[in-house]
TORTI-361643 format. One record per residue (C-alpha): residue number from 1; residue in three letters; chain; x, y, z. Coordinates in steps of 0.1 Angstrom, whole numbers, plus 5000, padded with zeros to 4 digits. Example, Ala and Ser with C-alpha at 12.3 -4.5 7.8 and 13.67 -1.06 7.14 Angstrom:
<node><k>1</k><r>ALA</r><c>A</c><east>5123</east><north>4955</north><up>5078</up></node>
<node><k>2</k><r>SER</r><c>A</c><east>5137</east><north>4989</north><up>5071</up></node>
% end
This chain:
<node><k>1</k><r>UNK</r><c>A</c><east>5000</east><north>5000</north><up>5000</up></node>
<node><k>2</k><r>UNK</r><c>A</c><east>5013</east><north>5035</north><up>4989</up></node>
<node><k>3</k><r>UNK</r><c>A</c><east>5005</east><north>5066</north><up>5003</up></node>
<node><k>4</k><r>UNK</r><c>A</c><east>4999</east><north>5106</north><up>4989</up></node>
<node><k>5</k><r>UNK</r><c>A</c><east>5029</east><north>5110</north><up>4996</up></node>
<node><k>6</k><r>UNK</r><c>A</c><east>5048</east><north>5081</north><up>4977</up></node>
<node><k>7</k><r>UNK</r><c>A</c><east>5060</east><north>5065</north><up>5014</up></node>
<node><k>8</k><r>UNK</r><c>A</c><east>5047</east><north>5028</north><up>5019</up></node>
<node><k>9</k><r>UNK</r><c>A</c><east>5024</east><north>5017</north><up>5046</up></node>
<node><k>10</k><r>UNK</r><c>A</c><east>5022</east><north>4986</north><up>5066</up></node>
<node><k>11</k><r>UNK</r><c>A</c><east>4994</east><north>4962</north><up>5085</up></node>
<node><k>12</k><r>UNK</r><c>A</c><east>4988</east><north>4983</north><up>5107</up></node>
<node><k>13</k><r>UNK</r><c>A</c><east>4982</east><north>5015</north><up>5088</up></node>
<node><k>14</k><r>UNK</r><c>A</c><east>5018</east><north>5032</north><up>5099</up></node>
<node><k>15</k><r>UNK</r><c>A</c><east>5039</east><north>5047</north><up>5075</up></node>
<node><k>16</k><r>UNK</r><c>A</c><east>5069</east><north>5034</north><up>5065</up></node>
<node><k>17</k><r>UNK</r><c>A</c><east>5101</east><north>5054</north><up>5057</up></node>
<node><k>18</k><r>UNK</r><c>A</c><east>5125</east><north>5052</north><up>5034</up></node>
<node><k>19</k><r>UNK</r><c>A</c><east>5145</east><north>5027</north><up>5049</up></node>
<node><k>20</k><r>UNK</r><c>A</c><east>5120</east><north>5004</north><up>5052</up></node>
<node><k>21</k><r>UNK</r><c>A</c><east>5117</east><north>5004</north><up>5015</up></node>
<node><k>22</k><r>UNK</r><c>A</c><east>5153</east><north>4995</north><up>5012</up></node>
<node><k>23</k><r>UNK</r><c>A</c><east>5151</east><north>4963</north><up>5038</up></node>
<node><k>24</k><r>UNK</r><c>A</c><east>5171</east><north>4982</north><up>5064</up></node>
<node><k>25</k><r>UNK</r><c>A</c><east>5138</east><north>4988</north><up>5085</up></node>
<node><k>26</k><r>UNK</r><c>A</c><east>5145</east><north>4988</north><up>5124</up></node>
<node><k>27</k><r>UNK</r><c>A</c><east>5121</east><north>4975</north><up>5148</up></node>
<node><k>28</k><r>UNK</r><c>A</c><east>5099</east><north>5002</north><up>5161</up></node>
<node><k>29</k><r>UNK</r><c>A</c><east>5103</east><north>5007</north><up>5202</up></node>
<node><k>30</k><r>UNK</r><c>A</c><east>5081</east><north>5026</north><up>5226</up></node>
<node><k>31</k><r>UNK</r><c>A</c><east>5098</east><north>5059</north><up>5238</up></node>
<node><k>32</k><r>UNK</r><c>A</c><east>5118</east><north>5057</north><up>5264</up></node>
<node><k>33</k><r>UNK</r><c>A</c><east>5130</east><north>5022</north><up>5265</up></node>
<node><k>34</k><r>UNK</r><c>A</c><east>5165</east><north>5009</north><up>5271</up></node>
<node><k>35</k><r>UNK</r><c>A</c><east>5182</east><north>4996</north><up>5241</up></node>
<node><k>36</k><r>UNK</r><c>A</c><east>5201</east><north>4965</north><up>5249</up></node>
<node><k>37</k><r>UNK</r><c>A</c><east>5237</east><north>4968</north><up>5226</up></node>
<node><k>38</k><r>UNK</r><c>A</c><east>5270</east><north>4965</north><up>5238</up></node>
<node><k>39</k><r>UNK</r><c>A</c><east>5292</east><north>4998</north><up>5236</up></node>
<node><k>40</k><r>UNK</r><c>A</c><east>5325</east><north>4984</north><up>5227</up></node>
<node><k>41</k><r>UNK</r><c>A</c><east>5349</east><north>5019</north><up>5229</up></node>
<node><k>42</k><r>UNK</r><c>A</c><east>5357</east><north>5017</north><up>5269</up></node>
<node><k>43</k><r>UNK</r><c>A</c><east>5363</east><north>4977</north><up>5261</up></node>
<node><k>44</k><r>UNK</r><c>A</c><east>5384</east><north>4984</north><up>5232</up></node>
<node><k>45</k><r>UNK</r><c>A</c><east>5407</east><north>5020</north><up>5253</up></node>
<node><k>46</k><r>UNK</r><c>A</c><east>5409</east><north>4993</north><up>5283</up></node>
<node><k>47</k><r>UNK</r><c>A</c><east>5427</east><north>4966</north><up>5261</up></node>
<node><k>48</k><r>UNK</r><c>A</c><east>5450</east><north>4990</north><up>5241</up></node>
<node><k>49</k><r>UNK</r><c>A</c><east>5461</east><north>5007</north><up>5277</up></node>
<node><k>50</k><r>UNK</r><c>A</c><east>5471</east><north>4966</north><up>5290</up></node>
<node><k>51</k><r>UNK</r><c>A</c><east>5487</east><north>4963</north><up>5253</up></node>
<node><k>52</k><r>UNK</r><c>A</c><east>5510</east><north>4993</north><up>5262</up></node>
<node><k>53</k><r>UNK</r><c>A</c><east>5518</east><north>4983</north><up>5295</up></node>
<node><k>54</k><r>UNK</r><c>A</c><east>5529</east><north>4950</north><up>5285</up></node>
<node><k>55</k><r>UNK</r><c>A</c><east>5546</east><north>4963</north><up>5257</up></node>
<node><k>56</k><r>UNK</r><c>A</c><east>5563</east><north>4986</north><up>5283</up></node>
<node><k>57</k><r>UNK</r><c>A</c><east>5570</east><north>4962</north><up>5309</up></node>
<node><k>58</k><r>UNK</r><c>A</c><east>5580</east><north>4933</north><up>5290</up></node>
<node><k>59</k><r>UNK</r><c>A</c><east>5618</east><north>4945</north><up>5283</up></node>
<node><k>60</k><r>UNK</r><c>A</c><east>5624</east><north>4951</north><up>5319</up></node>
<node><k>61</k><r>UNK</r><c>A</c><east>5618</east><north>4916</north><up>5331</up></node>
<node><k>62</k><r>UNK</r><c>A</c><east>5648</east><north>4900</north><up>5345</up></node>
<node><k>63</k><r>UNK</r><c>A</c><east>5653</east><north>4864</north><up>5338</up></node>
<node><k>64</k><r>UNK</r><c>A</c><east>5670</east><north>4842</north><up>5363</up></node>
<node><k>65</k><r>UNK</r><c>A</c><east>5678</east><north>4852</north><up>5399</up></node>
<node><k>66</k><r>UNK</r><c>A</c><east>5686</east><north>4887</north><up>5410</up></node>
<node><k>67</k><r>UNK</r><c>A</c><east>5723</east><north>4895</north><up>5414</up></node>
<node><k>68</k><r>UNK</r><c>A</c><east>5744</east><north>4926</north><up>5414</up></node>
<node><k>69</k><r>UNK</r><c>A</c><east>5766</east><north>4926</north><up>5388</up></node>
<node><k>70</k><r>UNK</r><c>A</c><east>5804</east><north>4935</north><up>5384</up></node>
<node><k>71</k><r>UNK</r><c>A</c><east>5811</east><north>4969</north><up>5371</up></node>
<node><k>72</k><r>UNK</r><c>A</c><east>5833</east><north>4972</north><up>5342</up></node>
<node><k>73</k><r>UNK</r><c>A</c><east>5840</east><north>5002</north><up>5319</up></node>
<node><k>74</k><r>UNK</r><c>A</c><east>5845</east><north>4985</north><up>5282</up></node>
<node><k>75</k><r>UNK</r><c>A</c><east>5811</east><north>4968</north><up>5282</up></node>
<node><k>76</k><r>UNK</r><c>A</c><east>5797</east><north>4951</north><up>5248</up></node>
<node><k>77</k><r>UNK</r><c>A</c><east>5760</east><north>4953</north><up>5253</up></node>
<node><k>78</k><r>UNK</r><c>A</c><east>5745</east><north>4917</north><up>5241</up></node>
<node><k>79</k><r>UNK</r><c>A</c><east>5702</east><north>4921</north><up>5242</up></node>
<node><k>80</k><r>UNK</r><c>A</c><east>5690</east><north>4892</north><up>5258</up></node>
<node><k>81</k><r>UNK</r><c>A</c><east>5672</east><north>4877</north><up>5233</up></node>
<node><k>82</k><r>UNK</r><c>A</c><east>5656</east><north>4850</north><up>5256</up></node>
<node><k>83</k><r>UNK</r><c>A</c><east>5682</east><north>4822</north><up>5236</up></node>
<node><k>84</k><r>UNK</r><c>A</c><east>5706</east><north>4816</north><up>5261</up></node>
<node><k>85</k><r>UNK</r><c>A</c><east>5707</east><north>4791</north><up>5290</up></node>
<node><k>86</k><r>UNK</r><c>A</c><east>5711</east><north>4820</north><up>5323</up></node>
<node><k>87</k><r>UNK</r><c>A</c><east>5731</east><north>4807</north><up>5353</up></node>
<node><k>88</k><r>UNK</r><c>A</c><east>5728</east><north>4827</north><up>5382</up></node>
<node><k>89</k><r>UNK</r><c>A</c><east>5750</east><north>4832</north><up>5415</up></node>
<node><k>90</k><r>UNK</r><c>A</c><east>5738</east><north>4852</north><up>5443</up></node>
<node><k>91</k><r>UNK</r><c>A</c><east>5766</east><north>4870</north><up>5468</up></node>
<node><k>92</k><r>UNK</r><c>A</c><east>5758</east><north>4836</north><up>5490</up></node>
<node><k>93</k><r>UNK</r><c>A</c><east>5767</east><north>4811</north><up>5466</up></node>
<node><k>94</k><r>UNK</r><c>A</c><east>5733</east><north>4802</north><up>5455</up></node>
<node><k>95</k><r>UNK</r><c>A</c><east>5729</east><north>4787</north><up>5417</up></node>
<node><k>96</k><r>UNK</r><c>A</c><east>5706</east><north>4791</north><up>5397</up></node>
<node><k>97</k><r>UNK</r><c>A</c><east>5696</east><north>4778</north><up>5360</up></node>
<node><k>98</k><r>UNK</r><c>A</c><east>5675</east><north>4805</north><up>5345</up></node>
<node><k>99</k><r>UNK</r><c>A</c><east>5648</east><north>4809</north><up>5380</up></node>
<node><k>100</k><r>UNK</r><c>A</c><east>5654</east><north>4769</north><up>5392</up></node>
<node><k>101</k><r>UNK</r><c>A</c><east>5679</east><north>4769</north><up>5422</up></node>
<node><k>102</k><r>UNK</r><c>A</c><east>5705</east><north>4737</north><up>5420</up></node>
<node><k>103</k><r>UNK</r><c>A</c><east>5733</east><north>4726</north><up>5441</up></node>
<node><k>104</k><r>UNK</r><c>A</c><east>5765</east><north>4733</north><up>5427</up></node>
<node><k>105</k><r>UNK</r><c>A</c><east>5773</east><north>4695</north><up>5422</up></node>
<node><k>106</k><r>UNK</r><c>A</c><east>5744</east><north>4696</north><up>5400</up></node>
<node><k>107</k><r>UNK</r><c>A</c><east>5755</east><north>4721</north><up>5378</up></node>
<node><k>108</k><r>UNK</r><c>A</c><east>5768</east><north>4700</north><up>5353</up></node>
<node><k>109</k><r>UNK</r><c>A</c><east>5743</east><north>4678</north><up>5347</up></node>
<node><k>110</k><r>UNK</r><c>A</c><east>5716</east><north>4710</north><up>5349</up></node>
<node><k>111</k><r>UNK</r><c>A</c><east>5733</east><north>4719</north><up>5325</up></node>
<node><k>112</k><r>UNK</r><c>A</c><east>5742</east><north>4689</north><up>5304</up></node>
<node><k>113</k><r>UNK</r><c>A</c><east>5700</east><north>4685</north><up>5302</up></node>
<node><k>114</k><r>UNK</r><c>A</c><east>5693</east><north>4721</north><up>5290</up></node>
<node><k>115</k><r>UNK</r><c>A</c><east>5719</east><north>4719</north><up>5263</up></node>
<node><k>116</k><r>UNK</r><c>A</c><east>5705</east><north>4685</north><up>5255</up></node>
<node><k>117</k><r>UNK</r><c>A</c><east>5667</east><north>4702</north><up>5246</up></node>
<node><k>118</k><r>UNK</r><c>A</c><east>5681</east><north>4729</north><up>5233</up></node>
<node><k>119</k><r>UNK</r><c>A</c><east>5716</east><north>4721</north><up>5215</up></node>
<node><k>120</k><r>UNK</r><c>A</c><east>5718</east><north>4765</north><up>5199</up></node>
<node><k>121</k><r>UNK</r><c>A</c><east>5716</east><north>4777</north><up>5236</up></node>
<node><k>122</k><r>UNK</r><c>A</c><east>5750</east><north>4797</north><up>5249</up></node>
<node><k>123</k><r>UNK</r><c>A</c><east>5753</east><north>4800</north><up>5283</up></node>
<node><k>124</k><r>UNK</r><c>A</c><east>5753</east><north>4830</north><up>5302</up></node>
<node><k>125</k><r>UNK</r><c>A</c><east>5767</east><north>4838</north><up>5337</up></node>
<node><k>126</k><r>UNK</r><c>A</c><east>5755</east><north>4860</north><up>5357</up></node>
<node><k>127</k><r>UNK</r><c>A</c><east>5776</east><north>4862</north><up>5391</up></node>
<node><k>128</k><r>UNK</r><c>A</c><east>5771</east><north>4886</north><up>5423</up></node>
<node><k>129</k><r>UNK</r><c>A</c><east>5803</east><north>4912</north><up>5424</up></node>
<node><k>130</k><r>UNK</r><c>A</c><east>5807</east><north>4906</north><up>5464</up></node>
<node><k>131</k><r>UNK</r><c>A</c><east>5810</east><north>4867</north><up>5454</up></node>
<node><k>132</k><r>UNK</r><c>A</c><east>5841</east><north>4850</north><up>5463</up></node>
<node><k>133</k><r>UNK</r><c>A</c><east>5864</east><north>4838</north><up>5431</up></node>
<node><k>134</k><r>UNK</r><c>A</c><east>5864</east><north>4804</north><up>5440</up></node>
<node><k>135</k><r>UNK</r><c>A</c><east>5825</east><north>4798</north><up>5438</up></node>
<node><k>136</k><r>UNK</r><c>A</c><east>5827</east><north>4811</north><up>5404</up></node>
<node><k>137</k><r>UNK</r><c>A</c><east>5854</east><north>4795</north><up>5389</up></node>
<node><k>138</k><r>UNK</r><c>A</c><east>5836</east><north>4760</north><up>5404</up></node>
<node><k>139</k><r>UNK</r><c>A</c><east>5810</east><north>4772</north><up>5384</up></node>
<node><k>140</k><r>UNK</r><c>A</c><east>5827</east><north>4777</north><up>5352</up></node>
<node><k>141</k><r>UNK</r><c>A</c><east>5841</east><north>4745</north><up>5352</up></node>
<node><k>142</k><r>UNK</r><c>A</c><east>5810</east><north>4724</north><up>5361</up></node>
<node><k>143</k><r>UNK</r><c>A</c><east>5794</east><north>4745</north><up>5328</up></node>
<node><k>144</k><r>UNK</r><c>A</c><east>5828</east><north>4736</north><up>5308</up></node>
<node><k>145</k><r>UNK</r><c>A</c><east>5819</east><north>4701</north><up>5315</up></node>
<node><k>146</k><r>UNK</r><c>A</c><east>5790</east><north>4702</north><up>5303</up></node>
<node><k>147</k><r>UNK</r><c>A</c><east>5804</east><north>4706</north><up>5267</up></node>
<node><k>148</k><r>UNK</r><c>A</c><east>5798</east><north>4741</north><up>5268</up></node>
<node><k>149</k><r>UNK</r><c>A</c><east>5830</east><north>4760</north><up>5252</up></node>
<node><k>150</k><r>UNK</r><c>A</c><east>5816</east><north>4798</north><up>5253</up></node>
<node><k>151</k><r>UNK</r><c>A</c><east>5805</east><north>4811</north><up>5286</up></node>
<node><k>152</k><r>UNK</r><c>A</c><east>5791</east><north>4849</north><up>5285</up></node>
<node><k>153</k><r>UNK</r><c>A</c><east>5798</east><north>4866</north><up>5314</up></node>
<node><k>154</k><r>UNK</r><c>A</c><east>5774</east><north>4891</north><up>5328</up></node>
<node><k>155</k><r>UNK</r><c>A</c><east>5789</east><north>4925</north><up>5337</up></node>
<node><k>156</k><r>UNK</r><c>A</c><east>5769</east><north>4959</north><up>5344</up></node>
<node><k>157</k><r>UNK</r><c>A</c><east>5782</east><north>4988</north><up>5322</up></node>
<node><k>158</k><r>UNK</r><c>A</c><east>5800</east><north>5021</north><up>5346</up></node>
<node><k>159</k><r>UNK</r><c>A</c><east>5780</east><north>5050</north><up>5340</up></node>
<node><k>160</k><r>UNK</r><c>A</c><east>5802</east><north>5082</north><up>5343</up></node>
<node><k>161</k><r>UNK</r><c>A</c><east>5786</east><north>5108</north><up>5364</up></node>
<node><k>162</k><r>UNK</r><c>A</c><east>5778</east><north>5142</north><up>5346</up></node>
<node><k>163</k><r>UNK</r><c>A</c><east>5782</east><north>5158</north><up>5379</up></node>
<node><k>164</k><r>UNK</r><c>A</c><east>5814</east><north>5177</north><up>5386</up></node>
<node><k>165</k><r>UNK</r><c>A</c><east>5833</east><north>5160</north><up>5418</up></node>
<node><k>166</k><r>UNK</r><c>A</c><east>5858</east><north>5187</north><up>5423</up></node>
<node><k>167</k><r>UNK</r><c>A</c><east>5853</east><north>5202</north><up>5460</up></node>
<node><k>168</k><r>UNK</r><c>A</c><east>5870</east><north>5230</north><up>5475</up></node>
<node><k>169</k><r>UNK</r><c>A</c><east>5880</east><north>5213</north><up>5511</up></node>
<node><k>170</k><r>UNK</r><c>A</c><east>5903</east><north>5242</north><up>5522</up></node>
<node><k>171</k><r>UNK</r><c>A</c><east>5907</east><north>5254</north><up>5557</up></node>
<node><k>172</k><r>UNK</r><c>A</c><east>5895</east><north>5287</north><up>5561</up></node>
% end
């Protein structure tokens, strides 16, 4: 049914727009009721804010135990691209492989394992500064026995101060 005006009508005598004519008719509501969609902006600024602060966070996460490193002033600067077996050694002598603490008679064979399930890993030392020699040379050789030939060792790089140290002490 047509009306004067050219728009179509429907069962129930209401006009139709032009919309309607094109299939992309809505259903009619009564005023005032809730429509029931879900607004997906707030979801979508939420998930892109988490995105950035992994994005940001991820870097700085520290694999294997936490150690203070030796300070040297040549330092190459190796990224860790997570492809390297990490042995740790804490300023009391603990070892660890990447976060898993093992005696240091069980080094070798830590280590032997690791290498077998991934044969492209290097090793890579971390040890404390206030560590005594001898714990880490015990630990270099239970890694050379592993079969391991290179061992990269873990060094923080000495950061010149930009402040001037010079200090007039002179007795008045």
């Amino acid at each position: 049914m047509t009306t004067p005006e050219g728009g179509a009508r429907d069962g129930a005598g209401r006009t139709l727009h032009a919309t309607a004519r094109r299939g992309l008719a809505t259903k009619r509501r009564p005023k005032g009721q809730v429509r029931a969609e879900i607004n997906v902006t707030p979801l979508v600024d939420v998930v892109l804010v988490l995105l950035i602060i992994f994005m940001v966070i991820t870097p700085m996460i520290v694999r294997g135990a936490s150690v203070d490193l030796p300070i040297t002033t040549h330092h190459d600067r190796k990224n860790d691209d997570n492809k390297d077996l990490i042995v740790s050694i804490n300023s009391s002598g603990d070892v660890y492989v990447n976060a898993d603490k093992v005696s240091i008679e069980k080094l070798t064979a830590s280590v032997a394992e690791e290498r077998r399930r991934y044969p492209d890993k290097g090793v890579y030392l971390k040890a404390d500064h206030r560590l005594r020699y001898g714990t880490a040379r015990a630990a270099m050789e239970a890694i050379h026995k592993a079969g391991v030939e290179d061992v990269q060792i873990g060094t923080d790089e000495h950061k010149p101060s930009t402040a001037s140290t010079t200090s007039t002490d002179e007795a008045p």
